[in-house]
N, C-alpha and C positions, 0 to 999 in steps of 0.2 A: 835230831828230828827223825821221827822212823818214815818208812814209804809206807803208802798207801795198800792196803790188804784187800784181797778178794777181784774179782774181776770184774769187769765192768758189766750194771744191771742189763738183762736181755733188753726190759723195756724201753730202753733209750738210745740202743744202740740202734742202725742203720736195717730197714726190713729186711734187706738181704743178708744181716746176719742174726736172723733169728733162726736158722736151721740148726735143729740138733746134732745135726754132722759140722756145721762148721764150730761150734761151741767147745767142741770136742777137739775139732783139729788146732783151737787156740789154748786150748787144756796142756794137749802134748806139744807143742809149737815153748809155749811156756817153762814146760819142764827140761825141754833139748834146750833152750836157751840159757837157764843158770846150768844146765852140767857142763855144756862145752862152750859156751861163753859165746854163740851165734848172736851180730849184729850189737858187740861189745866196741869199743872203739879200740882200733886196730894198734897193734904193739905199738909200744915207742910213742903215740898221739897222748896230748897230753891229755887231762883229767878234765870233764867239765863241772860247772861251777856255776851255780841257780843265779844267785843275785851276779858273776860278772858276766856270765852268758847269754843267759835266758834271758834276765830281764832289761838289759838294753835292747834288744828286737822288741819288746811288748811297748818298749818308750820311743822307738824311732818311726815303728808305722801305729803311734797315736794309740794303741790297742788298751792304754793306759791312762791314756789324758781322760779330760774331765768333759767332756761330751760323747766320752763313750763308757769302757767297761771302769774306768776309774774316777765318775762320777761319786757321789754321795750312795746313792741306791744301788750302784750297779748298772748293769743293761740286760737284759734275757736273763736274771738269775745268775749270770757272774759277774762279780764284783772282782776289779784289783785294785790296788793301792794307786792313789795319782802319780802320775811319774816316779813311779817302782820304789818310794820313798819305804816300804814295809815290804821288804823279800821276804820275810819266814810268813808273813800272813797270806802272801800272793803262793808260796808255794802250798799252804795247806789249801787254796782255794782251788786252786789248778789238778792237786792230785787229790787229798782228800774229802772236801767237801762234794756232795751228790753223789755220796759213795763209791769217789775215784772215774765217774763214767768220762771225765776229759780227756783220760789219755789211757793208752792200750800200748803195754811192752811187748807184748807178746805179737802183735802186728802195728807199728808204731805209723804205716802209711793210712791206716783206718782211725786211728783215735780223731776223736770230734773235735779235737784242736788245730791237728791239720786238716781236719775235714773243712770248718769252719773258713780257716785263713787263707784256704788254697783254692776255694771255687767249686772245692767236691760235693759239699754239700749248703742250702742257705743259710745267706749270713746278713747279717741287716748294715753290716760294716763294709758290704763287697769285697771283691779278693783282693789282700792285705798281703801275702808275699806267693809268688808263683812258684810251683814244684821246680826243682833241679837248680832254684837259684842257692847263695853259701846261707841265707838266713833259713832256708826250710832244711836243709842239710844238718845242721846243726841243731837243729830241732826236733829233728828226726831220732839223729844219733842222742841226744840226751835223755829223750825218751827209752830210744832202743836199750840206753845203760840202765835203764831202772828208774830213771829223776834222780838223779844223786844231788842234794843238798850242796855237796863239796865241803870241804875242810873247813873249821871254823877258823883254823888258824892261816890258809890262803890268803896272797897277797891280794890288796884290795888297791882302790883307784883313791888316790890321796888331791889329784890337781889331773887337770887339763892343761894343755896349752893350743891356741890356734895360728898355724903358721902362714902367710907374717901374720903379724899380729897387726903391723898398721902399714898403709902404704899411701902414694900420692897418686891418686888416681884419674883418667880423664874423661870426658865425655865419651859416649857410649863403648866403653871397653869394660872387658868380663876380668875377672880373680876367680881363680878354684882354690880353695881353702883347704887346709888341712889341718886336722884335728888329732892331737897326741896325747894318749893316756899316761898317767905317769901312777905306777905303783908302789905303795908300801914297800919292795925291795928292792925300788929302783929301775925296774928294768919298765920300756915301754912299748907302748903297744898303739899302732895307728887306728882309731876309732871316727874316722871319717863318715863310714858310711853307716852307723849306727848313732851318731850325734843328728841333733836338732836344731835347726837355726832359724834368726830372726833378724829382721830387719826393722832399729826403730825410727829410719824413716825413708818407708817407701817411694817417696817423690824422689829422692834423688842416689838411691840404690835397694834394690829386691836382692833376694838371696834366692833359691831355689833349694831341693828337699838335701840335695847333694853338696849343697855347700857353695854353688857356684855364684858371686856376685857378680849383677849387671848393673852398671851403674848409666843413670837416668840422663838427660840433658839439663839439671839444677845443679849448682853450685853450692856447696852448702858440705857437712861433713856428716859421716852416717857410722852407728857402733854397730856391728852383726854379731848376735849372741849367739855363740856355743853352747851346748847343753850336752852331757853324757854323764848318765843316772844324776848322782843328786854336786857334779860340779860343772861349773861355767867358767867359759872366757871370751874376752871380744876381739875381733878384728876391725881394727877403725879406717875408714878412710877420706883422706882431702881431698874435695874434688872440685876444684879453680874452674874457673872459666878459662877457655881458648885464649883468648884474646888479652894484651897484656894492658899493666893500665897506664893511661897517659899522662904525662910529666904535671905536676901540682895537683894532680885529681881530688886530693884531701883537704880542706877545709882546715882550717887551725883547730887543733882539742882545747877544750874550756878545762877541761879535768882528768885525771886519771881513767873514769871510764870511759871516754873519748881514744883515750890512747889504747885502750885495752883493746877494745872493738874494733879501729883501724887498723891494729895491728893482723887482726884476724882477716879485716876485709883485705889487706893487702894481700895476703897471703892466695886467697878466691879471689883474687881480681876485679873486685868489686867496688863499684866510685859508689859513694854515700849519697842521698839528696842532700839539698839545701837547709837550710834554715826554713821554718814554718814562720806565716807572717801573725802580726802582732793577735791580729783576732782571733785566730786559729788557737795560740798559745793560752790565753786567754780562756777561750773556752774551756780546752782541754783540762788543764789546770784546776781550773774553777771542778769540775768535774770529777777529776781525780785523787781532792784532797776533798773535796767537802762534798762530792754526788749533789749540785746542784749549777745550773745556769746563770754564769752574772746577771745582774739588771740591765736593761736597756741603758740606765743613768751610768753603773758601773764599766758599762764597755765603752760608752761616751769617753768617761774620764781618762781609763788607759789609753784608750786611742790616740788621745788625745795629748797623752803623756811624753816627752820628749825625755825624760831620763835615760841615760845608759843604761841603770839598772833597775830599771821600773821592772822585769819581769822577777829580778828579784823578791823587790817590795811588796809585788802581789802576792810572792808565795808564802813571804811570811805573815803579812795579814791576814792569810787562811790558815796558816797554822794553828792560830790564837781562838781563830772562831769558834764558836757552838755548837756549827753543823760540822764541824771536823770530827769532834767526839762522835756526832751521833754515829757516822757513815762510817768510821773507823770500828767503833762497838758494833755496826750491824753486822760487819764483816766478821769480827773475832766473835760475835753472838752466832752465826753460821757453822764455824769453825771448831767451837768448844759446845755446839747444841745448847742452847740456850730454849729448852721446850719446854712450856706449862705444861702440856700433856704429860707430862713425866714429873714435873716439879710441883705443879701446882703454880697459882695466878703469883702468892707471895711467894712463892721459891723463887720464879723465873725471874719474877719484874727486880728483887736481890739480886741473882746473879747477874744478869744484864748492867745494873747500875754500878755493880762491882768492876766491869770491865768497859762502861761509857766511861768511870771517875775516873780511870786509870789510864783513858787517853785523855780527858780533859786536863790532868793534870802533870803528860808526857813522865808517868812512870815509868822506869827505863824497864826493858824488857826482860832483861833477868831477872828484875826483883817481880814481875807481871808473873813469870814462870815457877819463881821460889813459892809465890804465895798461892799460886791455884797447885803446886804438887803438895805442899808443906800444910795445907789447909788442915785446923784440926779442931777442937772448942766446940760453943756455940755455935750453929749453923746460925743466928740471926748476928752475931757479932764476927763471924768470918763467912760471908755470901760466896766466898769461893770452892766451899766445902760443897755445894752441889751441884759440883760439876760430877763427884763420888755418889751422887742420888743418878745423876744421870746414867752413869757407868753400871751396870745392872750386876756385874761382878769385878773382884781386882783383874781377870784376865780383861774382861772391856778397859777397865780402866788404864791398863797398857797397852792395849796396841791402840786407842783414841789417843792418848798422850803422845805416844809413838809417832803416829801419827800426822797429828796438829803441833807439835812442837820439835818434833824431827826430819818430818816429812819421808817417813821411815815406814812403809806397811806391813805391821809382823804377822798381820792373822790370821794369815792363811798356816805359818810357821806353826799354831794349836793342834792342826790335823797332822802336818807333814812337814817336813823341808819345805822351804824357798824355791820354786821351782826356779826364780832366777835372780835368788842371789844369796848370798850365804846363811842367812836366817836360817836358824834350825828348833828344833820343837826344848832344848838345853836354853836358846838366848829367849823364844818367846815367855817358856814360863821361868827364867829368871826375871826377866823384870815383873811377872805377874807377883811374882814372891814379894816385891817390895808392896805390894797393895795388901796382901793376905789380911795382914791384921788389922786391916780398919773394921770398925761397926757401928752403928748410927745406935743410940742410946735415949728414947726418951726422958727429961728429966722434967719437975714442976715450970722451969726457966724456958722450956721447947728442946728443941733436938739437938744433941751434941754425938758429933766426929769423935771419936777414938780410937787409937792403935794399941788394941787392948791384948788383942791374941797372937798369941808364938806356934802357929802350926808348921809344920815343915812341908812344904810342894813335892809331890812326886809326879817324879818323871810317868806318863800315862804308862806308854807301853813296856820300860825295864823295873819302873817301880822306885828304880835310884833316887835319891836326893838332889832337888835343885838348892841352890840356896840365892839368893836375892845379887843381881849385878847385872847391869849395864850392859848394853849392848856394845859389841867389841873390844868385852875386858872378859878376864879369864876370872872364872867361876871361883870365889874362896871356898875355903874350908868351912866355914860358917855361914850364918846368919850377921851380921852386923848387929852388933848390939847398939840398943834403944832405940828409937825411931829410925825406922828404915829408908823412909823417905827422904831422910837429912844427905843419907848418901849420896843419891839419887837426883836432886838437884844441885848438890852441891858441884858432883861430876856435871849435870846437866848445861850448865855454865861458866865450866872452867874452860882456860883456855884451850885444853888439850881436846876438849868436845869435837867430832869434826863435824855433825849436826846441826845441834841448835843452830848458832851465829847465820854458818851459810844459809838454813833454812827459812830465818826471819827475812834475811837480805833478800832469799831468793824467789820468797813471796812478794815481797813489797815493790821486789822489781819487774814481775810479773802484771803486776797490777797496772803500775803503769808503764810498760809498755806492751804489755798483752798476750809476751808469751818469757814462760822464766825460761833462765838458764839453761836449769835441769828443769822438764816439761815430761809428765804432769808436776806439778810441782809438788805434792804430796806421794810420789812417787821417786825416792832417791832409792837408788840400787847400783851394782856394779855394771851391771850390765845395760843403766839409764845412764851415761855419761853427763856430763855436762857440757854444754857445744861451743863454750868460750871457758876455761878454766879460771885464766888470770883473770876473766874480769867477773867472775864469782868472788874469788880472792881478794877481788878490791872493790867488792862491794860488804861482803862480809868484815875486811879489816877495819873498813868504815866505822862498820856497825861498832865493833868490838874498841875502838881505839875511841870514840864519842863515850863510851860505857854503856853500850847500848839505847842510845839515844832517837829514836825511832824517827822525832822529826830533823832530826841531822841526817841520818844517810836520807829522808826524804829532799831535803835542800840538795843535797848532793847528786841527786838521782833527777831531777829538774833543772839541777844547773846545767846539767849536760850540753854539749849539741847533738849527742843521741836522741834524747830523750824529745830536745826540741826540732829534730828534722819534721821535716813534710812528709805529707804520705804522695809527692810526686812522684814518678820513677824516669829512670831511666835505661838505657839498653843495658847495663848491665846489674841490676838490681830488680830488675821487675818480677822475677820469678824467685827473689829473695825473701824468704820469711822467719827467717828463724837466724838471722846472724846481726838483726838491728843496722841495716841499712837505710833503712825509712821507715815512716813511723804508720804503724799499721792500722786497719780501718776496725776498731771495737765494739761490738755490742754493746750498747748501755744494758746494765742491771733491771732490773724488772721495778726495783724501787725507786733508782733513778729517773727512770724513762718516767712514770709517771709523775713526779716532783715535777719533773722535767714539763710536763704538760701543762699539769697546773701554773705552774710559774711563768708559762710564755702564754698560756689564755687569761692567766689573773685569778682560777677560780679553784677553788681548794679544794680536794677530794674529803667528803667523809665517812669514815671509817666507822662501823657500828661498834660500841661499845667502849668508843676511844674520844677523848675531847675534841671539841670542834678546833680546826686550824692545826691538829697536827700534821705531821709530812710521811709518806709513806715510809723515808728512810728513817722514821722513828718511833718505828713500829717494830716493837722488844718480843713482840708474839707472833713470831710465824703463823699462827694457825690461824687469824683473825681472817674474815674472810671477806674476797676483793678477786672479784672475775678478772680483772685487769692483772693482778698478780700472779693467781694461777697460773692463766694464757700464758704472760713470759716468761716464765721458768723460776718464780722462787722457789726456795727449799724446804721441806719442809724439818729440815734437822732431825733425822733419824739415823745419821754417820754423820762423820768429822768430815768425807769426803771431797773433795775442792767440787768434783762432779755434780753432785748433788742438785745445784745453779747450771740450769740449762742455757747455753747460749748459744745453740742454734736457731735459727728462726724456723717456725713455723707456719702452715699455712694458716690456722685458728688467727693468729695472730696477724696476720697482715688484713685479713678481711675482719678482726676488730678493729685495728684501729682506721678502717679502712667506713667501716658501716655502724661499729657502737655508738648508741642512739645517746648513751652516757658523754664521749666525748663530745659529740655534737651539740650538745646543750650547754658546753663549757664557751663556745665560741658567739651564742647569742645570748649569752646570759647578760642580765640587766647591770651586774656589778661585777662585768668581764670587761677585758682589757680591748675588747673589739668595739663594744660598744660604749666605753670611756673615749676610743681617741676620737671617732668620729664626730663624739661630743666635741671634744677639745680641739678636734682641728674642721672644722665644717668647711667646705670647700679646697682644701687642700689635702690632694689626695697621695700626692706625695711626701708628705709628711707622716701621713698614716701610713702610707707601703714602708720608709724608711724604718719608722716605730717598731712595727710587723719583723722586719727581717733584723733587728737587731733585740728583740724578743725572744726568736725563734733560732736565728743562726750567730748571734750578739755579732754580727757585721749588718754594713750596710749594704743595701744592694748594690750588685757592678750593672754598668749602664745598660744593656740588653736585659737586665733583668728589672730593672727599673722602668723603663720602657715598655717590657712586656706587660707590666702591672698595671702600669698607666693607661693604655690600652682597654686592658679589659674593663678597668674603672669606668672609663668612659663611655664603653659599649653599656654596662650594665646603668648608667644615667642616674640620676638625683636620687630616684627614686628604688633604688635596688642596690645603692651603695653600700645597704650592711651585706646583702647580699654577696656582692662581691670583694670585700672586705674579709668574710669568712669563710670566703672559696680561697682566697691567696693564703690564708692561713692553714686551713685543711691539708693545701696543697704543700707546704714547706711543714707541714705535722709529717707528714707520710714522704719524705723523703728520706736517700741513705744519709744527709748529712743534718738531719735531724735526730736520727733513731742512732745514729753510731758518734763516737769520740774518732774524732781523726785529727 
């Protein structure tokens, strides 16, 4: 790469060097510097070096991240690479582009770069390194040399390491980290104060810009990512409670993940709650396999149940059900975009029904994944071939796979490296390679899937050859002959995967208990640990030892007493969230919570364009429209992203279901469940309050709250009984143990 020619334009440089004397004195300034080598770096110092110099400072004060010069467009007209993933592009950008005016050799304290970064002149970034400190030094001097590129053949930065790497930490005490380069010929080099760190979870330790962690008053365990240019490593650490735990403090394990999780809680000092009572379980349950509310008669009957293992029986009875499919298709319909907008009414309502049949009829999940990658034929005799309509190119169609069946996100790896984690732009368009050759074909019969064409993927920016392979396997010398796909799941589901398996388990265990393992959970990286390993392990072996049996590791994931704790707490688990000491308080889904409504008022929602008496969870088309849906965050399926489904509440949404004129007419409607019992129970008002609260919360009331109802029954008198019939109800609609799973 040659340096940049000519000198920097008048017009852009600083008004006070628009004199023609000083123009001059940079002319001869210029030429005294290449004959005697003035402001060269000093004998014996070694060589500098664009990409291991330069561009670590552009990535440690951000001057590279993607809210400033290494966004998409740039910022002010310069643009770098994100996180210095492109040195030869960042170096023509830096010397060449705007015909050189970024840096000046010949007075290298005046170039607009340290003009910029050091406060001499405005910067929309503010001062990003001060004069005299070793990063403007070195900036200085690498300018003063010329910009030298450095040796193509220079040793480069192969691995990091962060020392310690893990340690057992206690409440409010700090760790200074340190961060070592390790080079292609071995030798190393301390890059501390040029590395970038994170903390993925700030409740219970920060990092600062320097590497120093403080660790919070939470128990719980935290990974702090390394970053220097385009490698990472973590530093993890345990951090217990004070206080040790008291003799029997653990409950008997029902299962292996009982064991797993106590073993972890012992470790953090942490007592588990108890068991949740029968109603609670119930609910939950009902909720989490099927997104709906028992009956009033259904919660009678368990209740009522004296079996040991009646919470077993319930669970499998929901296995079996109808609404199991649906609520389980709605979720994998989220997840694999299931959008008419894109598909069309007959595309969407095939692929949806493709992926309802396939939990109605607990198709194991590798063959669920063989048959949406392997799709090929007839689009109307394989519906799973348009999930390839939905993917708008083979690169979509890997990193959504990626994605939704690895829980792996490559796409940012299309532009650049992984800013944190190994993905590189070689593993993103290998797996796109395996998609190349498909192409949709109309024939007299309708559309047909083909792996027709043989082109070869180039690498964008060397032009090289990719050729088709898996992530975390090394690149063959070819193409795979014949259908590329076959390789692709076939690896996808073998055992050596270290992906799939954990991924399904680690969804499924999210779901119900409301945060995975690894969290987000379409988010697996090296630098996202997982905060219980062994009991990933043993929920994935599950998976894989059933043959992937989806309602098996669910039986298993229910049998728990994990799973079945309370959400009580105690002194040492109350600020516990993320290591499954008690069972946390959930958002219902935006389709449940309405089902949810209908089913405890009596009165169905309906949906335009859809048959009377459907349930919101069975609703195959996002787009259909329903204020009620909007408001609480359904998706509208334009990414695979778990995100997507908003579950934080908002204020819209408290003051609908707070003042919707639509709910309100659910509770005095003539063939609503308010004005049936009044029918059926006239003068008996605690009969109706009990109806009520086992409708709404499938328990009966406890005596102060029965009392309470009775009460206001009575004040509102004969005659205003529905009145206050659908104020108790109102009032248990709009509460947190209505609106949430606990």
């Amino acid at each position: 790469m040659g340096f940049p020619a000519g000198l920097p334009a008048i017009e852009e440089t600083p008004s006070r060097m628009r004199r023609p004397s000083l123009i001059i004195l940079c002319l001869i300034l210029a030429s005294a510097n290449m004959a005697n080598g003035a402001d060269a770096p000093a004998a014996g110092t070694r060589e500098l070096h664009f990409a291991n110099d330069v561009v670590p400072i552009f990535s440690r004060f951000a001057c590279n991240a993607s809210g400033c010069h290494g966004k998409s467009e740039g910022q002010a007209g310069f643009k770098l690479s994100v996180f210095g993933f492109d040195p030869a592009a960042d170096y023509v950008a830096l010397t060449q582009e705007s015909r050189g005016r970024r840096v000046l050799p010949a007075i290298p304290e005046k170039s607009l770069l340290l003009q910029k970064i050091s406060g001499g002149m405005p910067h929309g970034g503010g001062v990003r390194i001060l004069r005299g400190t070793d990063e403007y030094r070195l900036l200085r001097d690498w300018i003063a040399s010329g910009m030298p590129v450095g040796r193509d053949d220079a040793p480069h930065v192969v691995s990091i390491r962060v020392t310690p790497a893990e340690k057992v930490m206690a409440f409010k005490t700090t760790e200074k980290l340190k961060v070592t380069a390790v080079y292609s010929d071995g030798h190393e080099v301390d890059v501390t104060l040029h590395s970038r760190f994170q903390s993925n979870r700030e409740a219970i330790a920060t990092v600062d810009e320097d590497g120093l962690v403080a660790v919070q008053d939470v128990a719980g365990d935290v990974a702090v990512m390394a970053a220097y240019l385009d490698s990472n490593a973590i530093f993890t650490a345990l951090v217990p409670r004070n206080e040790e735990l008291p003799a029997g403090a653990f409950p008997t394990a029902i299962n292996e993940i009982d064991r797993r999780v106590d073993a972890k809680l012992t470790k953090l000092h942490i007592v588990p709650s108890p068991l949740c009572d029968d109603a609670t379980y119930l609910r939950r349950v009902f909720l989490d396999l099927i997104g709906r509310l028992p009956t009033p008669a259904e919660a009678r009957s368990f209740l009522a149940d004296t079996r040991n293992d009646k919470r077993a029986r319930v669970v499998e009875g929901l296995l079996t059900r109808p609404e199991f499919a649906d609520y389980w298709a709605l979720k994998w319909s989220d997840w694999l975009r299931v959008d008419r907008q894109s598909l069309g009414h007959k595309g969407a309502y095939a692929y949806y029904k493709w992926i309802r049949d396939s939990f109605a009829t607990n198709k194991p999940m590798d063959q669920f994944a063989r048959e949406l990658l392997e799709a090929d034929g007839m689009v109307a005799d394989h519906p799973a071939a348009n999930f390839y309509k939905v993917a708008k190119d083979p690169g979509d169609a890997a990193a959504m796979l990626s994605q939704s069946l690895l829980g792996v996100r490559i796409e940012c790896a299309k532009c650049h490296h992984h800013p944190f984690d190994r993905w590189s732009q070689d593993d993103y368009f290998g797996m796109q390679a395996f998609f190349v050759p498909l192409t949709f074909k109309n024939t007299p019969r309708g559309e047909m899937l083909l792996a027709t064409k043989n082109e070869i993927t180039k690498h964008p920016r060397s032009g090289a050859s990719i050729f088709a392979h898996p992530l975390a396997t090394p690149m063959p010398a070819a193409n795979p002959e014949g259908e590329r796909r076959r390789v692709l799941s076939d690896w996808m589901v073998s055992a050596n995967n270290p992906f799939f398996a954990r991924n399904i388990a680690n969804r499924t265990w999210a779901h119900f208990v409301g945060r995975g393992v690894i969290e987000p959970v379409d988010d697996v990286r090296s630098t996202n640990p997982p905060s219980n390993p062994e009991l990933l392990d043993a929920l994935a072996s599950e998976l894989t030892n059933s043959k992937f049996d989806i309602r098996q590791l669910m039986r298993f994931i229910t049998a728990s007493r994990t799973y079945q704790a309370s959400t009580s707490v105690n002194p040492s688990n109350q600020n516990d969230e993320q290591n499954y000491s008690r069972s946390l308080l959930r958002r219902l889904d935006a389709e449940v919570l309405l089902d949810a409504i209908c089913d405890a008022t009596g009165v169905p929602e309906k949906f335009d364009g859809v048959p009377a008496g459907s349930r919101a969870v069975q609703l195959w088309d996002s787009q259909v429209t329903n204020y009620f849906l909007t408001t609480t965050g359904r998706p509208i399926r334009t990414t695979v992203c778990e995100c997507e489904r908003v579950s934080s509440p908002t204020v819209a949404q408290v003051l609908h279901t707070l003042n919707s004129p639509n709910l309100e007419s659910k509770f005095g409607h003539d063939a609503g469940r308010i004005v049936r019992l009044l029918r059926d129970h006239p003068g008996d008002d605690a009969a109706v309050i009990n109806e009520i609260y086992l409708a709404f919360f499938s328990r009966l009331p406890a005596d102060e709250e029965r009392a309470s109802a009775i009460s206001h029954f009575s004040k509102a008198g004969p005659q205003q009984r529905q009145a206050a019939a659908e104020d108790l109800a109102w009032s248990l609609l709009n509460s947190l143990e209505f609106a949430f799973n606990h």
